[in-house]
C-alpha positions in Angstrom: 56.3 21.5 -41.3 55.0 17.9 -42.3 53.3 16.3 -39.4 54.3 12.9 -37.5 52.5 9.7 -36.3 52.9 11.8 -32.8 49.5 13.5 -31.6 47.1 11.5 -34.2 44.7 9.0 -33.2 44.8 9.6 -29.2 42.2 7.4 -29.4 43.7 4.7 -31.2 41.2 5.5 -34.5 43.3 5.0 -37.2 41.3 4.4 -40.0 39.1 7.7 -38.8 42.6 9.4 -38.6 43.4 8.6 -42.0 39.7 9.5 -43.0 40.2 13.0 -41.6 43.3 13.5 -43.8 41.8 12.1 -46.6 38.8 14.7 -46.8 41.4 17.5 -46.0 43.3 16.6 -49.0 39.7 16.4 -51.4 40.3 19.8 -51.0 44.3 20.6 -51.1 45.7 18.1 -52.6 49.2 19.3 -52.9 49.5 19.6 -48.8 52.3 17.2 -48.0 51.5 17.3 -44.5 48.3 16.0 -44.9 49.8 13.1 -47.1 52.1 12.3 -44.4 50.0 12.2 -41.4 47.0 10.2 -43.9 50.3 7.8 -44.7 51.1 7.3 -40.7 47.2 6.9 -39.6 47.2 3.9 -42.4 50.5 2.7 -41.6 49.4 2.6 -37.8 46.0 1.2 -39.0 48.3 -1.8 -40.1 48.1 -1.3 -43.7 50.8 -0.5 -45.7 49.4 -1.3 -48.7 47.3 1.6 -49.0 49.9 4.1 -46.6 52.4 3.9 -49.4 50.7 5.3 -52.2 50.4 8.8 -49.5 53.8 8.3 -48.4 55.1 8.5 -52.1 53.1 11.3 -52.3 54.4 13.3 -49.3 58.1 12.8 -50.3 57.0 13.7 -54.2 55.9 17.3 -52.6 58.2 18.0 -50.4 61.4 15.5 -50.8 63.3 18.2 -48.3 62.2 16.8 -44.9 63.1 14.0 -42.6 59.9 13.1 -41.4 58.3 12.1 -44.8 61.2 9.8 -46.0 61.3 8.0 -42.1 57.9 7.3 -42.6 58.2 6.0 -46.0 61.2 3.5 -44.3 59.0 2.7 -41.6 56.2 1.4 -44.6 58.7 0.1 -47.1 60.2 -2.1 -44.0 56.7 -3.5 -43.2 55.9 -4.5 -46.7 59.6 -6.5 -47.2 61.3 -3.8 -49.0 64.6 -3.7 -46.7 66.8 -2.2 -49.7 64.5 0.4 -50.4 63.6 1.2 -46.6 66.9 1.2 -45.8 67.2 3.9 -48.5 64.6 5.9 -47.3 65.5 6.0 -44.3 69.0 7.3 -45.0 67.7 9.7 -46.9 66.1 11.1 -43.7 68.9 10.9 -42.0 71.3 12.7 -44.3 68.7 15.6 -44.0 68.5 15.6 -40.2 70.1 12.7 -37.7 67.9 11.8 -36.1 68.9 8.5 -33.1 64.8 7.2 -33.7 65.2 6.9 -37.5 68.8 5.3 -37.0 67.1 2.7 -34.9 64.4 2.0 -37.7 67.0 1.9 -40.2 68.9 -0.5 -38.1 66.3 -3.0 -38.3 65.6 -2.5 -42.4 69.4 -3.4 -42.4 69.0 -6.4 -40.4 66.2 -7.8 -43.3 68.5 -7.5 -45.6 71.7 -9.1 -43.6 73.6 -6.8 -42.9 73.9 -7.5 -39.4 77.3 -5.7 -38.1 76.2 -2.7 -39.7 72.5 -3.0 -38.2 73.6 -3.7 -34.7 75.8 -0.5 -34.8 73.1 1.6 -36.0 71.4 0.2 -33.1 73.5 1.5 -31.1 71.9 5.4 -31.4 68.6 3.6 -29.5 70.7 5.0 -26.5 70.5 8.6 -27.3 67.0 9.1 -28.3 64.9 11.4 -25.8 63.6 9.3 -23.1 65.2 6.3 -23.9 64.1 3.9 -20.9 67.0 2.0 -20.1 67.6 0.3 -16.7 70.5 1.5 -16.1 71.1 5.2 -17.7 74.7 6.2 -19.6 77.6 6.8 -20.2 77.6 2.7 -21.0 80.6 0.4 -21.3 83.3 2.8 -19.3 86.4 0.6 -19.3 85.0 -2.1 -22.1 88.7 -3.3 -23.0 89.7 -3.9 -19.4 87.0 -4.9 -17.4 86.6 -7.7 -15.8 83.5 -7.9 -14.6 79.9 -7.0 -16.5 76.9 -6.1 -15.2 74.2 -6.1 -18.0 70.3 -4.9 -18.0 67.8 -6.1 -20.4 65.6 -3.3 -22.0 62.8 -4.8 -24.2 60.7 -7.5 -24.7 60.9 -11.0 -23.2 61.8 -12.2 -27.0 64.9 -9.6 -27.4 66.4 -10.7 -24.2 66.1 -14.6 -24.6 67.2 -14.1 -28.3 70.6 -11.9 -26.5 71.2 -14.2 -24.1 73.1 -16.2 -26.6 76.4 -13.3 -26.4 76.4 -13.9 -22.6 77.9 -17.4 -23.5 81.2 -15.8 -25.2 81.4 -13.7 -22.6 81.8 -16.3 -19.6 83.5 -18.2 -21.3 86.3 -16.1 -21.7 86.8 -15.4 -17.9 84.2 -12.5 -17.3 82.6 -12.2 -13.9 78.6 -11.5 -15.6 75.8 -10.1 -13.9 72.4 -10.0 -15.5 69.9 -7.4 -14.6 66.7 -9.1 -15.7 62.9 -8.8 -15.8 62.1 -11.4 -12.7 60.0 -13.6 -15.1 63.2 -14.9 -16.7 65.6 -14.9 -13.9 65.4 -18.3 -12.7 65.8 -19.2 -17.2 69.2 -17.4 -17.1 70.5 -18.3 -14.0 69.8 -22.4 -14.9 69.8 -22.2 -18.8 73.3 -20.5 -18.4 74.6 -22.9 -15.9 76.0 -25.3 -18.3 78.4 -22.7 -19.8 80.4 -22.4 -16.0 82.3 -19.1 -15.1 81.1 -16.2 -12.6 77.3 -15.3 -13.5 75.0 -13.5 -11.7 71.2 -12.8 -12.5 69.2 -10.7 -10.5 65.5 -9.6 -11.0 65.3 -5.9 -12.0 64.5 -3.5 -9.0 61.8 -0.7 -9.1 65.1 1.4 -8.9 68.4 0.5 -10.0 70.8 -0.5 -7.2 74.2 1.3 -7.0 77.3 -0.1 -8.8 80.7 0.9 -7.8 82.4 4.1 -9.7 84.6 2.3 -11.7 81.9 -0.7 -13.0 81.2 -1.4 -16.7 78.0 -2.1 -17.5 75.5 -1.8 -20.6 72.3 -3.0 -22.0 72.3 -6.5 -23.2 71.4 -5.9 -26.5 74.3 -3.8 -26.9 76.3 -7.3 -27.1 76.3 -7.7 -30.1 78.0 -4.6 -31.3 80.4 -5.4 -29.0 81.1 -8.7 -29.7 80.7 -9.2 -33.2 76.8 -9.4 -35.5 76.9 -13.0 -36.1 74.4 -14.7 -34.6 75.7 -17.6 -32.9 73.5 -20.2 -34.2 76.0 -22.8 -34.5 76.1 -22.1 -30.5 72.1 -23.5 -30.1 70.8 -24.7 -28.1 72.4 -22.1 -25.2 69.7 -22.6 -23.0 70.3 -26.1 -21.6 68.3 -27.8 -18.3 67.7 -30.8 -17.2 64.5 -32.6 -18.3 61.4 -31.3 -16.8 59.4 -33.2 -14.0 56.7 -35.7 -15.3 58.3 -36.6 -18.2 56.5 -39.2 -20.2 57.4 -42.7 -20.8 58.3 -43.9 -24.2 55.2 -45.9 -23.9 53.4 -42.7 -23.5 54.8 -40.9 -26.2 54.3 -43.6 -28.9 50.9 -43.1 -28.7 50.8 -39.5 -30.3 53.1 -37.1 -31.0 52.6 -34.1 -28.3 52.5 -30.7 -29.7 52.6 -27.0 -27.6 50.5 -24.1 -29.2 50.8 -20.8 -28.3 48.7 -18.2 -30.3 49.2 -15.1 -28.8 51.6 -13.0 -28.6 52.6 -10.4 -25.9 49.6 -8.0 -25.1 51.1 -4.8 -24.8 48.5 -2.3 -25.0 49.5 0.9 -23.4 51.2 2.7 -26.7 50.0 1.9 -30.6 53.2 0.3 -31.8 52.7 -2.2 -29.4 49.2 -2.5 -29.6 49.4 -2.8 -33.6 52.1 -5.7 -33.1 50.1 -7.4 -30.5 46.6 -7.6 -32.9 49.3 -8.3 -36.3 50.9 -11.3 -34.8 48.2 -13.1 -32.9 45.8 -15.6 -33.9 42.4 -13.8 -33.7 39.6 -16.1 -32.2 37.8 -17.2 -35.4 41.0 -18.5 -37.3 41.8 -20.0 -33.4 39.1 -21.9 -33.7 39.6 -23.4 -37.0 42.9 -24.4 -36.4 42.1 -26.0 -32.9 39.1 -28.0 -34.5 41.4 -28.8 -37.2 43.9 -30.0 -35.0 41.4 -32.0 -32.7 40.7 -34.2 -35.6 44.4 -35.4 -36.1 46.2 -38.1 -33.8 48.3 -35.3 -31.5 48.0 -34.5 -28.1 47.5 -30.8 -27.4 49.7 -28.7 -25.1 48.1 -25.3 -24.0 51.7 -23.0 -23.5 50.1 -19.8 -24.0 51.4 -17.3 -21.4 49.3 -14.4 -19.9 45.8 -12.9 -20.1 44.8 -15.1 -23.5 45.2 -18.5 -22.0 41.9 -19.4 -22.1 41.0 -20.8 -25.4 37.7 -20.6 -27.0 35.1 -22.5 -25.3 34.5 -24.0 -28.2 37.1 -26.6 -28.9 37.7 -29.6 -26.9 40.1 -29.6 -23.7 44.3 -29.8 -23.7 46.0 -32.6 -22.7 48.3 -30.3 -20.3 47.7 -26.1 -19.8 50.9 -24.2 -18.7 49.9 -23.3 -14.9 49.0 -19.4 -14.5 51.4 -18.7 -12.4 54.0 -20.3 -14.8 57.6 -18.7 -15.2 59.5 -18.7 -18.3 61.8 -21.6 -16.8 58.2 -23.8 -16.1 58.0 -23.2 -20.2 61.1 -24.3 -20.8 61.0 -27.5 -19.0 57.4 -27.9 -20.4 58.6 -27.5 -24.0 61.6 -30.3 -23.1 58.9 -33.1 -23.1 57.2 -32.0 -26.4 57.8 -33.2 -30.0 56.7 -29.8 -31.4 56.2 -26.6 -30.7 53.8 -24.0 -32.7 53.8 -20.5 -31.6 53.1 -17.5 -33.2 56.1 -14.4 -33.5 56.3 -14.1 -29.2 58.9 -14.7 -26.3 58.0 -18.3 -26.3 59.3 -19.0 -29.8 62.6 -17.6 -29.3 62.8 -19.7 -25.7 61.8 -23.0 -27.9 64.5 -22.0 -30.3 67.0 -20.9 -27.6 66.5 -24.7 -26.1 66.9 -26.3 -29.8 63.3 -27.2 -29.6 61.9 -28.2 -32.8 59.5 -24.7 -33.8 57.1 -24.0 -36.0 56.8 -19.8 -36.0 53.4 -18.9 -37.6 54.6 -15.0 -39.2 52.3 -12.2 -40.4 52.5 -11.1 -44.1 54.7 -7.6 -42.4 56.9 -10.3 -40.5 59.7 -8.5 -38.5 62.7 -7.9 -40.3 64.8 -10.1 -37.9 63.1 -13.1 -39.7 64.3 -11.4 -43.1 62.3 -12.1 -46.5 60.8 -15.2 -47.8 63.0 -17.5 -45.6 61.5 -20.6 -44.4 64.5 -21.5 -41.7 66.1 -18.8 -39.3 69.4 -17.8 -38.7 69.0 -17.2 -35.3 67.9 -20.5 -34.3 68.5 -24.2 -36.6 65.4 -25.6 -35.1 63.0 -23.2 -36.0 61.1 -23.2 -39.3 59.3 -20.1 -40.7 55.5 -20.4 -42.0 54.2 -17.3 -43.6 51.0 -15.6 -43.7 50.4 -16.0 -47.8 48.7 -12.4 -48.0 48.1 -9.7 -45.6 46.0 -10.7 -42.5 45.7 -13.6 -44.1 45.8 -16.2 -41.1 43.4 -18.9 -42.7 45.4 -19.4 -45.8 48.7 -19.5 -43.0 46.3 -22.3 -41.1 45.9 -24.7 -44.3 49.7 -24.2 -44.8 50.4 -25.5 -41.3 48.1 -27.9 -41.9 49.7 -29.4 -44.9 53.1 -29.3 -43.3 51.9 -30.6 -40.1 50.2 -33.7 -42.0 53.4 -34.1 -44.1 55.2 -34.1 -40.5 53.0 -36.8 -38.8 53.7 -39.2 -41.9 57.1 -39.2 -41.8 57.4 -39.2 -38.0 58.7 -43.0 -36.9 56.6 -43.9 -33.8 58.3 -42.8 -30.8 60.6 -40.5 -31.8 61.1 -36.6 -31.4 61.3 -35.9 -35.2 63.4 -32.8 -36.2 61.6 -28.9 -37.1 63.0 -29.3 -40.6 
């Protein structure tokens, strides 16, 4: 039986994984298992540069099992291949279904567009083992005639602000919505949402779901858009609209220099490896921080600190903000912070979809194995008009991604009139 990604590297040693399977195979090189696992560990070790060669390898000896073609999807995906990972990964599942390799696969089908079919492949997220949901199944019991909808969030900050968008068609058609959400973005919803009218509800998620009556429908957000259609509403941005935020500058002010939020890292989730290998891919680590904060000091901006959470603090080594984001700020504080800048520039996090949910002009800084949502080799989004994509040019390659900002940001303070707000574009 080939092995999975399950078990290795308890201690988060994924190059000394791969190691381990590499010396294994010196001496039995046809052991597909060994292939496999060495093809996870590098995979996991966030490179799937040199996890594809063993992948290939694994499904050469022993093409008749699942796991070896999942894994292959899971490092075609990262490297941009969405046709072929989507391939792979049906592959596995025409051998064994499997609701964890129909989620993956979902995603490769998002890179490539094909949203409707993505966000129904989605939908098997809800029968895999464990599955963590707020509220637990059967979801959606009387879809066609309800009424009212109560709806849980279930992953990051950044997948609920980006699915807030379907609550929109939802009130405005006549449902009475509740919103189950993390409390960090309840008071966002419940005055980002306000504009739209109808009967919604957000409440803050308890440490136990409260009851619901027998006969209530109700579902995971991010079911919406199965439900509702793939499209993804960006002719709809902004959706989150509020009022301007408190201490708004005068024009006066804001001729001076143009005021620009950074955020550079993104959400540090550190308790499984997934998480902990997306954390360390998509933010700025301190050295290439510090370049780009010196290089921005010696421009004519005004620097914002927005970050969220326990990196905050910036390197001591750069010069001070004009404004940091209070510690004990919310995601609606953000929101109203972002409303009285001219830019934003975030890495992939929650705050570049909220900049882009409030049609905030966004600058998203990628890694080279960008999530598939931003699909391949676009520069604009179709999720959000404001937003424009900048690329890591290699792997890991944040400097090269730094003098790329840096050229567009130059190119952006030429052709800025004095003043004015200019557009992300």
């Amino acid at each position: 039986m080939l092995g999975d990604a399950k078990g290795l590297g308890e201690a988060g040693d994924w190059w000394g994984e791969a190691e381990r399977w590499r010396r294994l195979l010196q001496q039995q090189p046809a052991l597909a298992a060994a292939h496999n696992n060495q093809a996870n560990a590098l995979w996991l070790h966030d490179d799937p540069i040199a996890a594809l060669a063993a992948a290939e390898r694994a499904v050469q000896l022993d093409p008749s099992h699942p796991v070896a073609w999942r894994c292959l999807g899971n490092i075609l995906q990262d490297l941009g291949r969405f046709e072929e990972s989507v391939a792979s990964f049906e592959r596995s599942l025409r051998l064994s279904p499997d609701p964890g390799t129909a989620f993956n696969c979902s995603k490769a089908l998002m890179g490539v567009g094909r949203l409707d079919a993505a966000y129904a492949l989605a939908e098997q997220r809800l029968q895999t083992p464990g599955f963590n949901g707020y509220r637990p199944g059967p979801h959606w019991q009387g879809w066609a005639e309800a009424v009212h909808l109560t709806l849980a969030d279930e992953q990051g900050f950044g997948d609920v602000i980006q699915h807030l968008r379907w609550a929109v068609p939802l009130l405005q058609a006549g449902h009475a919505v509740t919103l189950e959400l993390a409390p960090a973005l309840v008071s966002l919803a419940t005055e980002g949402l306000a504009w739209v009218g109808g009967k919604l509800s957000v409440q803050p998620r308890q440490p136990t779901a409260p009851e619901l009556p027998a006969a209530a429908c109700h579902g995971p957000l991010l079911s919406l858009p199965d439900r509702l259609g793939g499209a993804p509403l960006s002719d709809a941005c902004p959706y989150l609209k509020l009022t301007d935020g408190p201490g708004r500058q005068t024009a006066e002010t804001r001729r001076q220099r143009p005021r620009i939020g950074l955020v550079w890292a993104s959400g540090r989730y550190l308790d499984r490896h997934l998480l902990e290998r997306d954390y360390r891919r998509k933010s700025l680590p301190e050295r290439p921080l510090i370049s780009l904060l010196n290089a921005l000091a010696l421009r004519p901006v005004e620097l914002v600190n927005l970050q969220f959470g326990p990196d905050r603090q910036a390197p001591a080594s750069i010069g001070s903000f004009a404004a940091v984001l209070p510690a004990d700020a919310d995601f609606l504080t953000a929101a109203r912070w972002m409303l009285d800048l001219d830019l934003i520039i975030s890495v992939d996090t929650a705050s570049a979809h909220l900049a882009g949910a409030l049609g905030c002009p966004v600058w998203m800084l990628l890694p080279w194995a960008a999530e598939s949502r931003w699909q391949r080799q676009r520069h604009d989004s179709i999720w959000y008009p404001t937003m424009r994509l900048l690329r890591q040019p290699a792997h890991h390659d944040w400097y090269g991604l730094i003098q790329l900002l840096l050229a567009h940001l130059d190119v952006w303070l030429g052709e800025t009139p004095a003043g004015l707000s200019p557009a992300a574009g």
